[in-house]
N, C-alpha and C positions, 0 to 999 in steps of 0.2 A: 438905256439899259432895261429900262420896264418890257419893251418888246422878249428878252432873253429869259424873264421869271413869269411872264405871263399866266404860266402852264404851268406853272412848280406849287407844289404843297406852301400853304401858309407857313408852314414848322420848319421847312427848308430854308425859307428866304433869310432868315436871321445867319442862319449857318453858310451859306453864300457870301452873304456880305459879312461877316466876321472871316472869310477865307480870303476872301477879296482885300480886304483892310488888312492882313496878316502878308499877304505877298504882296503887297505894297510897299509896306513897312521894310520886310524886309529886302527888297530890292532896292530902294532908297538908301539904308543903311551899308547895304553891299557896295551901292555905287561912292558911297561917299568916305567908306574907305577904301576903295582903292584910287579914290582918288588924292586921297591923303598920302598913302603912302605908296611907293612907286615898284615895291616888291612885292603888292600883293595884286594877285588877277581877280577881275571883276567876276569871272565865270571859273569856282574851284567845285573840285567835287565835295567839300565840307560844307560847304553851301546850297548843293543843293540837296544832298540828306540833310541838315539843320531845316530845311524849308517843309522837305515831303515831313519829316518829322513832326515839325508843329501842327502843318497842315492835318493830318492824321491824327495829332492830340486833339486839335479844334474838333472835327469830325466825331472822336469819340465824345467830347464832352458832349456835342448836342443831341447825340442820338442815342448817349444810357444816362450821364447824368443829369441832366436836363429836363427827358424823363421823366427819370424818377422823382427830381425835385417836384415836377410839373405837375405829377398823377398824383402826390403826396401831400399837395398846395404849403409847401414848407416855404414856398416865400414869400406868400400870400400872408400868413400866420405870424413870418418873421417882420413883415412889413406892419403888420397890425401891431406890432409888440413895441414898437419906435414910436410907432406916430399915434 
Protein backbone atom coordinates (compact mmCIF):
# COMPACT_ATOMS: atom_id res chain seq x y z
CA UNK A 1 0.00 0.00 0.00
CA UNK A 2 3.02 2.52 0.59
CA UNK A 3 3.73 2.40 -3.25
CA UNK A 4 -0.25 4.09 -3.67
CA UNK A 5 0.54 7.16 -0.89
CA UNK A 6 3.88 7.61 -1.83
CA UNK A 7 3.07 10.93 -3.50
CA UNK A 8 0.23 12.11 -1.38
CA UNK A 9 0.36 15.10 1.19
CA UNK A 10 1.31 13.94 4.71
CA UNK A 11 -2.40 15.58 5.90
CA UNK A 12 -3.97 13.23 3.39
CA UNK A 13 -2.64 9.96 4.52
CA UNK A 14 -4.65 9.93 7.75
CA UNK A 15 -7.72 10.66 5.78
CA UNK A 16 -7.08 7.67 3.42
CA UNK A 17 -6.72 5.39 5.92
CA UNK A 18 -9.66 6.55 7.98
CA UNK A 19 -11.75 5.99 4.55
CA UNK A 20 -10.11 2.95 3.87
CA UNK A 21 -11.10 1.61 7.68
CA UNK A 22 -14.68 3.18 7.07
CA UNK A 23 -15.42 0.98 3.75
CA UNK A 24 -14.17 -1.80 5.32
CA UNK A 25 -16.20 -1.66 8.16
CA UNK A 26 -18.74 -1.23 6.47
CA UNK A 27 -18.60 -3.85 3.97
CA UNK A 28 -18.05 -6.29 6.57
CA UNK A 29 -20.98 -5.41 8.40
CA UNK A 30 -23.04 -5.38 5.11
CA UNK A 31 -21.87 -8.79 4.28
CA UNK A 32 -22.71 -10.13 7.62
CA UNK A 33 -26.05 -9.15 7.49
CA UNK A 34 -26.97 -10.36 4.84
CA UNK A 35 -25.70 -13.03 5.52
CA UNK A 36 -27.82 -13.32 8.48
CA UNK A 37 -30.77 -12.72 7.25
CA UNK A 38 -31.82 -14.21 3.90
CA UNK A 39 -34.29 -11.10 2.88
CA UNK A 40 -31.69 -8.70 2.81
CA UNK A 41 -29.23 -8.24 -0.49
CA UNK A 42 -25.64 -7.62 0.07
CA UNK A 43 -25.51 -4.86 -2.64
CA UNK A 44 -28.81 -2.26 -1.79
CA UNK A 45 -28.97 1.22 -2.74
CA UNK A 46 -29.37 2.29 1.11
CA UNK A 47 -26.15 1.19 1.38
CA UNK A 48 -24.40 2.66 -0.75
CA UNK A 49 -25.62 6.28 0.01
CA UNK A 50 -25.06 5.23 3.98
CA UNK A 51 -21.30 4.54 2.53
CA UNK A 52 -20.69 7.81 -0.02
CA UNK A 53 -22.36 9.62 3.08
CA UNK A 54 -20.03 8.75 5.76
CA UNK A 55 -17.25 8.69 3.33
CA UNK A 56 -18.07 12.44 2.52
CA UNK A 57 -18.65 13.19 6.50
CA UNK A 58 -15.00 11.62 7.03
CA UNK A 59 -13.65 13.79 4.10
CA UNK A 60 -15.13 16.86 5.58
CA UNK A 61 -14.09 16.42 9.03
CA UNK A 62 -10.34 16.22 7.83
CA UNK A 63 -10.25 18.97 5.58
CA UNK A 64 -12.29 21.94 7.94
CA UNK A 65 -12.47 20.54 11.15
CA UNK A 66 -9.14 19.05 11.54
CA UNK A 67 -7.99 22.19 10.35
CA UNK A 68 -9.20 24.22 12.20
CA UNK A 69 -8.43 22.15 15.41
CA UNK A 70 -4.82 21.71 13.84
CA UNK A 71 -4.16 25.67 13.00
CA UNK A 72 -5.78 26.49 16.56
CA UNK A 73 -3.38 23.70 18.50
CA UNK A 74 -6.76 23.04 20.53
CA UNK A 75 -5.50 19.53 21.02
CA UNK A 76 -2.17 20.19 21.82
CA UNK A 77 -3.46 22.49 24.72
CA UNK A 78 -6.27 20.01 25.54
CA UNK A 79 -3.76 17.17 25.82
CA UNK A 80 -1.47 19.41 28.05
CA UNK A 81 -4.54 20.08 30.45
CA UNK A 82 -4.85 15.95 31.12
CA UNK A 83 -1.66 15.07 31.52
Amino acid sequence: MDFLLYNIDDEIKPMIFDILRLLTMQTVTQLLISVNNSKASFFTMEFVQVTLFLVLSLMVFWMVVYKFVKKNDIIEKYTQKIY
